[in-house]
Each structure stands twice: as structure tokens, then as C-alpha cells.
LUMKOLVEX-98358 format. One record per residue (C-alpha): residue number from 1; x, y, z. Coordinates in steps of 0.05 Angstrom, whole numbers, plus 5000, padded with zeros to 4 digits. Example, Ala and Ser with C-alpha at 12.3 -4.5 7.8 and 13.67 -1.06 7.14 Angstrom:
BEGIN
NODE   kollo      x      y      z
NODE       1   5246   4910   5156
NODE       2   5273   4979   5143
This chain:
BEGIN
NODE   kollo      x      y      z
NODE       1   7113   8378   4078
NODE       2   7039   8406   4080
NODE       3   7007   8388   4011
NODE       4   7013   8451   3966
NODE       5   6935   8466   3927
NODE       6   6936   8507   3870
NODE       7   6880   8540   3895
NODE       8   6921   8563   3948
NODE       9   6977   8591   3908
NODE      10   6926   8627   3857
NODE      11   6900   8664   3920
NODE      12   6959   8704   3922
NODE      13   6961   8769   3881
NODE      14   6995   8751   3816
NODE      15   6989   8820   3786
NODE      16   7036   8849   3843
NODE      17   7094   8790   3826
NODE      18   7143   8800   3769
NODE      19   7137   8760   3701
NODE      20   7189   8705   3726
NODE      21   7158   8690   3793
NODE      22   7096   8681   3775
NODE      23   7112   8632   3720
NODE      24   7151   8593   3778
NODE      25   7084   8592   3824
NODE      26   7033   8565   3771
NODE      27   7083   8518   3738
NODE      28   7087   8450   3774
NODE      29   7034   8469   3829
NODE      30   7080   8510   3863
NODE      31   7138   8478   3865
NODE      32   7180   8520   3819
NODE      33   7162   8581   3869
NODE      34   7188   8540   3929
NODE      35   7249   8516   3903
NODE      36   7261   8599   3881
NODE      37   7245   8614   3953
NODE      38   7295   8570   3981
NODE      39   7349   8600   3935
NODE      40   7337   8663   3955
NODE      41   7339   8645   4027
NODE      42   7413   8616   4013
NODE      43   7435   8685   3985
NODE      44   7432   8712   4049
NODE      45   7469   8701   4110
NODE      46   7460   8694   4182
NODE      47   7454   8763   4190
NODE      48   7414   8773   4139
NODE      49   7353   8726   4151
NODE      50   7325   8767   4204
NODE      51   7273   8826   4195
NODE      52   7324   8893   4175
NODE      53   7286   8938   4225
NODE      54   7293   8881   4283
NODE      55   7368   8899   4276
NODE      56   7357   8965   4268
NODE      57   7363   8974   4190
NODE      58   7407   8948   4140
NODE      59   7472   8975   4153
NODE      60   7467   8969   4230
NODE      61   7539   8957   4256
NODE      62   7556   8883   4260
NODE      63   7606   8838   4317
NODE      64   7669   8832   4275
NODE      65   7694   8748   4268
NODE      66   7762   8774   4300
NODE      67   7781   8834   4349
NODE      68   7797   8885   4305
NODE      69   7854   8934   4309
NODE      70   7819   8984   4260
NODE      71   7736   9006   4258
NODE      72   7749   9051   4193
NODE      73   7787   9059   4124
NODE      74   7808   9109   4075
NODE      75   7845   9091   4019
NODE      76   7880   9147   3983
NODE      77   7881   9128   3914
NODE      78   7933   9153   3868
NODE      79   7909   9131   3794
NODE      80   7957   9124   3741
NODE      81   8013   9082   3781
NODE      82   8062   9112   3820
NODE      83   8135   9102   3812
NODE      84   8163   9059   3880
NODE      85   8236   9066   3851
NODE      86   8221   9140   3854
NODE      87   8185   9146   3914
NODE      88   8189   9098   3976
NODE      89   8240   9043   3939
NODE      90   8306   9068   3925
NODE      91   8346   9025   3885
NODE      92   8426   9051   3887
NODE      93   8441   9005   3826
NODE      94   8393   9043   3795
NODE      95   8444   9099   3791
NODE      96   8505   9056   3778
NODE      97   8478   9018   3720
NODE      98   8432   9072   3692
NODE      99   8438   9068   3620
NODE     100   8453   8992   3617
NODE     101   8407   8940   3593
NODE     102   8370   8903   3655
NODE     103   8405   8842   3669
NODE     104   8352   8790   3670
NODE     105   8291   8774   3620
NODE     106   8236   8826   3622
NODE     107   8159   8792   3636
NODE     108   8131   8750   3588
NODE     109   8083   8806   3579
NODE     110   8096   8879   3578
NODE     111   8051   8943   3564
NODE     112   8099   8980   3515
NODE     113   8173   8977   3497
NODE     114   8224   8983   3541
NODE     115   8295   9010   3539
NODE     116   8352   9003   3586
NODE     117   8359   9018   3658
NODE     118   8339   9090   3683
NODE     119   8358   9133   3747
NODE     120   8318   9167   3790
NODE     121   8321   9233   3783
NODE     122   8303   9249   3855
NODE     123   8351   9233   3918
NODE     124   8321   9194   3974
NODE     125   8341   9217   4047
NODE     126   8328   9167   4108
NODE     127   8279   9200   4163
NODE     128   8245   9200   4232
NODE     129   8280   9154   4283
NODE     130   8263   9091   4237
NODE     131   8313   9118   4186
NODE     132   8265   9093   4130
NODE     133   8293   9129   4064
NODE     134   8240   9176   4022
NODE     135   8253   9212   3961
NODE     136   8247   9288   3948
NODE     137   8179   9281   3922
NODE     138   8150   9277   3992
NODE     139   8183   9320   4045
NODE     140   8113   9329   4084
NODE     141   8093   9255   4080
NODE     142   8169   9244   4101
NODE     143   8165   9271   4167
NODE     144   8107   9223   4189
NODE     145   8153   9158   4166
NODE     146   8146   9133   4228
NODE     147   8074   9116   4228
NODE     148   8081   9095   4155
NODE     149   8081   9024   4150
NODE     150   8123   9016   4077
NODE     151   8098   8954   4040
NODE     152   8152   8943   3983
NODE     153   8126   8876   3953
NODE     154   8060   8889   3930
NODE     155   8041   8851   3862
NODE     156   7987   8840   3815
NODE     157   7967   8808   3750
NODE     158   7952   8861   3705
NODE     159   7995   8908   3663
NODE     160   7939   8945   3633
NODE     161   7902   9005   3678
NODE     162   7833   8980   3669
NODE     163   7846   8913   3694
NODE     164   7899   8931   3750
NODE     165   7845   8985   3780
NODE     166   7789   8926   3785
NODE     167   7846   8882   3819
NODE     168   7862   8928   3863
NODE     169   7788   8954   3870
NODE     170   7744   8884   3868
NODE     171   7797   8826   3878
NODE     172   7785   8813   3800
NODE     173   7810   8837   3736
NODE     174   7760   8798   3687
NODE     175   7688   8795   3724
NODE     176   7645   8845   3748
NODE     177   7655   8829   3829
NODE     178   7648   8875   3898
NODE     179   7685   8927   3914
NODE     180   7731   8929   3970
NODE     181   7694   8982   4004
NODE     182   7624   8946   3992
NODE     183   7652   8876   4022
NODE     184   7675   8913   4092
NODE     185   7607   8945   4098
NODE     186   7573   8878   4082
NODE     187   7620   8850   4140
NODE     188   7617   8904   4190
NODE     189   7556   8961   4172
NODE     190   7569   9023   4191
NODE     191   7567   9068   4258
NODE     192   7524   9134   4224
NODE     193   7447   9120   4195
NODE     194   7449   9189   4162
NODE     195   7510   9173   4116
NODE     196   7531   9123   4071
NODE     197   7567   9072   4094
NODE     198   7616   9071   4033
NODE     199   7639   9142   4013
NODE     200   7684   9162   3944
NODE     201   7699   9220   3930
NODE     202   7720   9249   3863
NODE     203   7731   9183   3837
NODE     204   7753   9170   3766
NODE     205   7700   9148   3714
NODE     206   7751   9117   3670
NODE     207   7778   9037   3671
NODE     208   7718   9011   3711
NODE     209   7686   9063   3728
NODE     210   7630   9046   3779
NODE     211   7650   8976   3787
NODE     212   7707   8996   3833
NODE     213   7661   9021   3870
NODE     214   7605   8981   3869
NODE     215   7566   8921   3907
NODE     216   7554   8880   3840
NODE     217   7521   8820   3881
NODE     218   7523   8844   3949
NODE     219   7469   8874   3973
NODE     220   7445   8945   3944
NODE     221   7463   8975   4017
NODE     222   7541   8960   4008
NODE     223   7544   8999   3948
NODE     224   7595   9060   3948
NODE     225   7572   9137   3942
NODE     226   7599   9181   3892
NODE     227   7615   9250   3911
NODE     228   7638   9288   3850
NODE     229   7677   9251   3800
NODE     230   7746   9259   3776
NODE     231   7732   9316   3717
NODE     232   7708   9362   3775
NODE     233   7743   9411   3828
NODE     234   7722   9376   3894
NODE     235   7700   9442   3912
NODE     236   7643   9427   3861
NODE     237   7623   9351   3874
NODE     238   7560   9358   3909
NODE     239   7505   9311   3930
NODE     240   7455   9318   3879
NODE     241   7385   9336   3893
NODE     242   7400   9341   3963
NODE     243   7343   9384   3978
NODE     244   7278   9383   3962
NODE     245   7242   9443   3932
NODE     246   7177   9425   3926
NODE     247   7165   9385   3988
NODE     248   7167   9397   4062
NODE     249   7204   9339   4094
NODE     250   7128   9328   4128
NODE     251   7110   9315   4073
NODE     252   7176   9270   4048
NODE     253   7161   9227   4108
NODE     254   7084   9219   4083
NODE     255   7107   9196   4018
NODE     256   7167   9151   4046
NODE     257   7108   9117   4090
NODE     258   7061   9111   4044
NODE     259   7111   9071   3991
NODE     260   7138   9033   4048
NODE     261   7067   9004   4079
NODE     262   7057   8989   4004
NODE     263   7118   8954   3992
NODE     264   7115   8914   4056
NODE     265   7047   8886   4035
NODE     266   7075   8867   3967
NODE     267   7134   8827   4006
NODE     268   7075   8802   4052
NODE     269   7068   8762   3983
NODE     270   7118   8760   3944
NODE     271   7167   8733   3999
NODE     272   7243   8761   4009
NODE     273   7260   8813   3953
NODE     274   7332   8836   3963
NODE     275   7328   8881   3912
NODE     276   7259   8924   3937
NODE     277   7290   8920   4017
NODE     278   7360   8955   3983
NODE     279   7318   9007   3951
NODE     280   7271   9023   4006
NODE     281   7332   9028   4055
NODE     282   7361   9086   4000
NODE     283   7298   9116   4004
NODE     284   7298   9130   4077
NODE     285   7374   9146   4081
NODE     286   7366   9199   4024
NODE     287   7317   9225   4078
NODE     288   7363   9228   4136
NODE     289   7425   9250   4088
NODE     290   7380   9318   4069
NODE     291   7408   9346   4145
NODE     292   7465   9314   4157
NODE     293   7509   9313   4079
NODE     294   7513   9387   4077
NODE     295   7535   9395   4149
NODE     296   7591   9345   4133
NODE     297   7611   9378   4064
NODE     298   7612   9456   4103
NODE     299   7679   9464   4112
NODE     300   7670   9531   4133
NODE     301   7666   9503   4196
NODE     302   7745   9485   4196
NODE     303   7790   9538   4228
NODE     304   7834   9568   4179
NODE     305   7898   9537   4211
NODE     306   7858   9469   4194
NODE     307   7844   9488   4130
NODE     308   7923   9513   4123
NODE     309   7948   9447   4145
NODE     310   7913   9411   4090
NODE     311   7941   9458   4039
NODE     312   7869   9491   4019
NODE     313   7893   9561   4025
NODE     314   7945   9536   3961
NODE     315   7923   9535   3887
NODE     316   7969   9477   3879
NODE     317   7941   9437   3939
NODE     318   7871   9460   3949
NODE     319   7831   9417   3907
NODE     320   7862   9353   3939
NODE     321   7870   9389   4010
NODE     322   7792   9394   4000
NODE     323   7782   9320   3988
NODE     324   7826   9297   4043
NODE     325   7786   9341   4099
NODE     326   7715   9315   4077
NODE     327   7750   9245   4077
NODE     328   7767   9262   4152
NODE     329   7698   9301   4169
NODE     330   7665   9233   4138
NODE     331   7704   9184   4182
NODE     332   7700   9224   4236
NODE     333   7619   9218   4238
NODE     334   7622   9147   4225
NODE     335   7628   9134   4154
NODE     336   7656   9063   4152
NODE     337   7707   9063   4084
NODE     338   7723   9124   4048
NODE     339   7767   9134   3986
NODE     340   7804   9189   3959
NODE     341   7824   9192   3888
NODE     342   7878   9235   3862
NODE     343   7871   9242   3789
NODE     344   7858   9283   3725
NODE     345   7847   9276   3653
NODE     346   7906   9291   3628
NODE     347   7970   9274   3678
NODE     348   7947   9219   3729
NODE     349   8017   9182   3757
NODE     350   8019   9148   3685
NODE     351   8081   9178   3663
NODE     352   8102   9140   3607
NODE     353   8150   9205   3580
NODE     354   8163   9266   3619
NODE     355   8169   9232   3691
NODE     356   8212   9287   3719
NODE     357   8153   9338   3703
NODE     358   8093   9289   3713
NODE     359   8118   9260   3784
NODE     360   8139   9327   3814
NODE     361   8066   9361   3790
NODE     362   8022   9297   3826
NODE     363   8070   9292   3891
NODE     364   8073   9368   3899
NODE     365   7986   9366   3897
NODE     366   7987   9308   3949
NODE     367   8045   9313   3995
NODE     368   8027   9368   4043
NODE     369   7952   9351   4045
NODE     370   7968   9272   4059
NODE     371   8020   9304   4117
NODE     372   7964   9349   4139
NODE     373   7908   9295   4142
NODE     374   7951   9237   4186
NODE     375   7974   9297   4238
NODE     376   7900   9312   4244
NODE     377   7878   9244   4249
NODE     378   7941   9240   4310
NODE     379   7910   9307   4337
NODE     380   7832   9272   4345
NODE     381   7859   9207   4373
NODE     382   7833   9176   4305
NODE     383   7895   9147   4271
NODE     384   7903   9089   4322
NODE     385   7839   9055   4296
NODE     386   7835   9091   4227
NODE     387   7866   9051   4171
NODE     388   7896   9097   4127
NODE     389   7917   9057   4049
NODE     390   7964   9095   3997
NODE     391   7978   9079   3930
NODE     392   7961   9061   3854
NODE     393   7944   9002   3814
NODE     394   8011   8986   3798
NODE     395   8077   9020   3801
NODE     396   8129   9034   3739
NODE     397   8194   9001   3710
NODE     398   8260   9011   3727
NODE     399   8267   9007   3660
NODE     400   8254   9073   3608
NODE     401   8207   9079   3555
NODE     402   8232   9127   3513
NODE     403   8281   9173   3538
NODE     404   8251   9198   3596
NODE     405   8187   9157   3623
NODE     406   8171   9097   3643
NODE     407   8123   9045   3633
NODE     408   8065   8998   3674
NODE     409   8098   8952   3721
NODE     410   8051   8907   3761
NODE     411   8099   8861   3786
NODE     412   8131   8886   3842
NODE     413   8103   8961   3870
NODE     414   8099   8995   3940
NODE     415   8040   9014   3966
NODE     416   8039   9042   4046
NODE     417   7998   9040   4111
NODE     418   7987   9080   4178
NODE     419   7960   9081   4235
NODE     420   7903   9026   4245
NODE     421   7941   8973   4285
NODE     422   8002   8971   4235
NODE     423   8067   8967   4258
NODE     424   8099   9051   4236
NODE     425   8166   9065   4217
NODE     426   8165   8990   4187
NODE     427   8189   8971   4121
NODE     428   8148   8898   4092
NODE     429   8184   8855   4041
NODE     430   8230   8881   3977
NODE     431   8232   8879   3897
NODE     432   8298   8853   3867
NODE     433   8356   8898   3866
NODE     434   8331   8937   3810
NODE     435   8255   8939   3832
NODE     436   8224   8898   3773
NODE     437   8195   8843   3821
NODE     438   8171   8832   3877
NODE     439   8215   8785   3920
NODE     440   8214   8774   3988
NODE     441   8157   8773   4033
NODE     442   8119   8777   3966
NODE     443   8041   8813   3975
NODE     444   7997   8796   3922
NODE     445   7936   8840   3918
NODE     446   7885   8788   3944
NODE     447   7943   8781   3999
NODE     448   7936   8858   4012
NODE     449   7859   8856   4014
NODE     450   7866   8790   4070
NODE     451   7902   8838   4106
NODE     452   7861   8899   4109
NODE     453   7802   8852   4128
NODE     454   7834   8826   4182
NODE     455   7862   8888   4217
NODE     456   7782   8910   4214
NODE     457   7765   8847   4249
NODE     458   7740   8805   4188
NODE     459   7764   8726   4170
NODE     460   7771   8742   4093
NODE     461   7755   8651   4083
NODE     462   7694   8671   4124
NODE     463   7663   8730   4102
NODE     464   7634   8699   4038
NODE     465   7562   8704   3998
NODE     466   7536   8659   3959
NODE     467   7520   8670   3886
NODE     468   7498   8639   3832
NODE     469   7514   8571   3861
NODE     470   7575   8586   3899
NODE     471   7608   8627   3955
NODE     472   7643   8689   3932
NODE     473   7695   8726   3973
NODE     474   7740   8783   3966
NODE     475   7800   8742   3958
NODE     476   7770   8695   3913
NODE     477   7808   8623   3937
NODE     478   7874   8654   3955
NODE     479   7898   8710   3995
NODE     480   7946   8710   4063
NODE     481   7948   8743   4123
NODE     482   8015   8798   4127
NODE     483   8021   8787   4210
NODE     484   8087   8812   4212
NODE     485   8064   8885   4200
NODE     486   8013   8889   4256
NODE     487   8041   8919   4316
């Protein structure tokens, strides 16, 4: 190694390096700043180490480890935890012992008290040519069972909805980690330079908040964009500031220059800053977006029997009819992962009284616009290589609380897939006869998140990034493969 002067080290403009890093490069001759060089260059992969605008910026699209069935997600979120006995599990012992205790010892930990055994009070009819049984709740979503892919074994950790929605959401119920969303976009980029990568839209504020959908570690580029928020009609969530009022975009792309040659003559100095490249690249995509968001978010484009089919023209429907069609506009231009969150401040799924009334009011705002959204994906040749993810954080006892409700149940829950290179009309694993726990072919979440990964081409043990001395990874140091429902 060349010898290191501090002469040479002072040359450098201290003024324009943060507090830290310039204690680093006058402490030791130089050393310090080395060594914090050399860490930085291990936080970034392969990928990574090369100049962003060589590969075309930092969310070009990137050679999957695997061939990959899928090239795009949405994940229709339905906050509160959905009832699988109700819904896509029936469980006929349900009705024959309804009123009984439940014949074998209730988890260690539970949410609330629990009473005896309860019925559903919805009858489940089998449908399509798979004969897959769905209850009343969903007659639209029923007619599509055979491109649903029913995953009946689905299991996490966490009773409680805060740390259930960052399982489900980050792989983790204690740390802050990446979201789901932000991990796929760190694996794969994206396939549209004028949108986010990582869309949300309407998503809840409450148990987590941003962290499910956020990069945490990852780079700033992987982070998800909020469109609206839960407490608003999606007809209202807007991209902020979207235009500019007091500057021509000639004179945007003056400024945008101006802080960029500045900023690449600090890194000239300073060396790799992770941070600076993530907010420059938000910069210039909160450029392009100024054309190209409210094009996406005009739904006046739609033809009113598109608009029907989602359910818009319905006071019932319209507000999550609304959310599904952006989520379809957005994948359709590219938009890597998007997520759609059915939810509101006072019902959610969480019905821990009043199912009957609760279950019918959620499943009659989501049915026909979920039906609407996979028979246009079908109609635009997108569902074959569009991932399409439905369900909660956890799903509910078969045991009441109270008289008529029912509580958290994160043990064994059904969550369901289409299209994306999963096998349709296909039902994955089982709870016990009552639906308490999961119990054969048993899908933890990390399990779940393996599998999504690898139907978009991505090794879940080798997509990793190293933090704070070791490699993180979605699945954390567990997490298998669910082959058998790939088609």
C-alpha cells in the first residue's frame, strides 16, 4: 500500500465532509477514513459498485438469479385478519360441534378470551371445474377459483396486529427491517424510470406504519410510495406537489443540474455516499413523475364498462374499485410491486364481536372489484406473469369471543394466489379439523416470502445485504421454497 501523508489527506475539502468523516481522516493519518471506506464498499453489492448512470440509473432492471415465472406483484392487503374458516377454509365440524368447547389446548398465548366452538354463519359452495369450495362472502372472487391458487397453511408468530403486519410486511416482528416490496426492487429494479418502483396505495398508518413499507437499510431507491393513506377516499390520495407552480420544468432541469454537478464534486471527495446517490435519484424521478403520475391516476381514460367491472359506478365498491384499477394502470406501465390495502378506521377484518355484520360489509367492498381486476388482468395477457397476493396478517379463531366474534389467530390462516406461474384451481396444505393450526404442508411467513421471491426469479439465501456486520435477507435464516404450487 502507497504510504498515506497527512498532507495529502488535509488537501481534501474538509468543510464539505460530515462531522464523523472527517474525524476518521485526521485521526491516525488516515487510516480511520480507509478502513470507513472499505465498509462502505462492503454495503454494496455487485451491482452496486459500478457508476448508477453506467447502468442506466438506480433502479435499472436487473438479470433475475433464477428464470422467473412472474416480472410483477400486487399484494391486496386486507388489514384486520380475515376469517379462513369463513372464507376459503370450511370446516364441517365447525357446524357439528358449534357450541362445544375445542377439544385440544388453546396456544400458550392468546390475544383475548376465548369461548367455545363457533359456526360459520355463511355456507360454502364448491366452484369452477376445480370444485374448490368458497363461502357466500365472495360470489365474484368465486367464479375465478380456478386461477386461485388457495394456500390453507399459512402461519406466523404474532397474535398482536402491530407485530403480525411487520411479519407479514418486513420478515420481522421486533426490528425495523425491509419491506417486502423494497427487497424485490433491490433484486430486480424496475421496467418504468418515470414511476416508482414500489407503489402503495391507501395504505394504513396504523401498526407500523411506514416500516411496512419501507427500505430501512436498503438503499433509499427501494423505498415504497405512498399514494393516499388509509383515512382517505382513494379518489382523494394524490401525489403531493406534483406540479410545480412557480417553475417551468426548464427551469426544474437547471436547478436539478446545478445540485447534481455540485453533488458529484462533493462525492469526487467524499467517496461513495449511499445516502446523497438515493436522494439525487428522487430528485430526478420527482422530475420525470410530474408527466407521467397524473396520466396514470386519470381514470377518465377507462371506458365505463371498465370502470363498471371494477365496481366504481357502486357507492359500496367504488372507493376500493378505484384502488384496484390504479393498481392495474401502475403495473401495467411497469411499476414493479404494488399493494392495495383494504381498510378503515373503524371496521378493518378485525371482528372481534359482530362478525356476521363486519365480514359481510368488508367482502361486499372487495369481492366484485378483486373479480373485476383478475378478468382484466386475463383480458391484457397480464395475469400469466403478474403475481397477484390476497390476504391479512393473520386470520381468526374457530373459537368465539364473546357471543358473536372472534378473535386473532396467527397460527394457521389462508391467504391466496393467481396467476404469476402458480398452479389455479389448487388448494396448498390444511389447518386441523377445526382450523386452529396450521398442519400439513405448513407455510410459515418467511416460507411465503421464499416463495414469492422465487416465482420473480430471486434465490431468497442469495439476495442478501450486508449490514452492520452481517448479511440481512428477507427470510432472515429460514424460509422454504412451496414448489408444489408452481405450475
Amino acid at each position: 500500500m502507497a504510504e498515506v501523508t497527512t498532507s495529502e489527506i488535509s488537501s481534501c475539502n474538509d468543510a464539505m465532509l460530515p462531522l464523523r468523516r472527517r474525524m476518521l481522516k485526521t485521526a491516525a493519518v488516515g487510516f480511520g477514513q480507509l478502513a470507513f471506506n472499505a465498509l462502505l464498499a462492503g454495503d454494496a453489492t455487485a451491482d452496486e459498485a459500478g457508476s448508477a448512470a453506467q447502468r442506466g440509473g438506480l433502479l435499472a432492471p436487473k438479470t433475475p438469479h433464477l428464470p422467473a415465472r412472474a416480472k410483477r406483484v400486487v399484494f391486496l392487503f386486507m388489514k384486520g385478519g380475515p376469517s379462513h374458516v369463513d372464507t376459503f377454509d370450511p370446516k364441517p365440524l365447525l357446524d357439528r360441534y358449534s357450541g362445544k368447547p375445542l377439544p385440544f389446548d388453546l396456544p400458550r398465548v392468546t390475544f383475548a378470551k376465548q369461548g367455545n366452538l363457533l359456526r360459520s354463519p355463511w355456507k360454502f359452495k364448491q366452484h369452477g371445474d376445480s370444485g374448490l369450495p368458497v363461502s357466500a362472502l365472495f360470489p365474484n372472487v368465486a367464479r375465478h377459483i380456478d386461477d386461485l391458487c388457495i394456500l390453507r397453511s399459512v402461519h406466523g408468530t404474532n397474535p398482536a396486529h402491530g407485530g403480525a403486519l411487520l411479519k407479514l410486511h418486513t420478515g420481522s416482528d421486533q426490528f425495523v427491517r425491509p419491506s417486502m416490496g423494497s427487497w424485490l426492487i433491490y433484486g430486480l429494479g424496475t421496467e418504468n424510470q418515470n414511476l416508482p418502483a414500489f407503489v402503495t396505495i391507501c395504505p394504513t398508518l396504523a401498526h407500523g406504519g411506514v416500516n411496512n413499507w419501507g427500505s430501512a437499510f436498503l438503499p433509499a431507491h427501494c423505498q415504497g410510495t405512498p399514494i393516499g393513506n388509509a383515512s382517505l377516499a382513494s379518489s382523494a390520495a394524490q401525489v403531493k406537489h406534483i406540479r410545480n407552480s412557480r417553475l417551468t420544468k426548464e427551469q426544474q432541469r437547471k436547478q436539478l443540474d446545478l445540485i447534481a454537478a455540485m453533488n458529484r464534486d462533493h462525492l469526487k471527495v467524499a467517496g461513495k455516499d449511499q445516502a446523497l446517490e438515493g436522494r439525487l435519484s428522487s430528485f430526478e424521478l420527482a422530475f420525470r413523475m410530474q408527466s407521467t403520475m397524473p396520466e396514470v391516476q386519470d381514470l377518465s381514460e377507462e371506458t365505463g364498462a371498465t370502470q363498471k367491472q371494477y365496481g366504481i359506478d357502486d357507492p359500496v365498491t367504488q372507493d376500493f374499485g378505484r384502488q384496484c384499477l390504479l393498481a392495474r394502470r401502475f403495473l401495467e406501465r411497469g411499476v414493479r410491486f404494488v399493494q392495495v390495502t383494504h381498510s378503515d378506521s373503524e371496521v378493518q377484518w378485525d371482528q372481534h364481536g359482530n362478525l356476521y355484520q363486519g365480514h359481510t360489509k368488508n367482502a361486499s367492498e372487495v369481492d366484485k372489484p378483486i373479480a373485476g381486476f383478475l378478468q382484466d388482468l386475463k383480458d391484457r395477457d397480464l395475469l400469466k406473469d403478474t403475481l397477484v397476493v390476497w390476504g391479512g396478517e393473520f386470520g381468526r379463531t374457530p373459537t368465539a369471543q364473546g357471543t358473536n366474534g372472534r378473535d386473532h389467530n396467527p397460527h394457521g390462516f389462508t391467504m391466496w394466489m393467481a396467476g404469476g406461474g402458480v398452479k389455479g384451481g389448487y388448494a396448498y396444505g390444511a389447518t386441523d379439523e377445526y382450523g386452529y393450526y396450521a398442519a400439513e404442508n405448513k407455510m410459515h411467513v418467511h416460507d411465503l416470502h421464499a416463495t414469492i421471491m422465487h416465482l420473480l426469479g430471486l434465490d431468497h439465501e442469495r439476495l442478501t445485504y450486508r449490514y452492520a456486520g452481517r448479511d440481512f435477507r428477507l427470510t432472515d435464516v429460514a424460509g422454504h421454497v412451496a414448489k408444489d404450487i408452481m405450475s
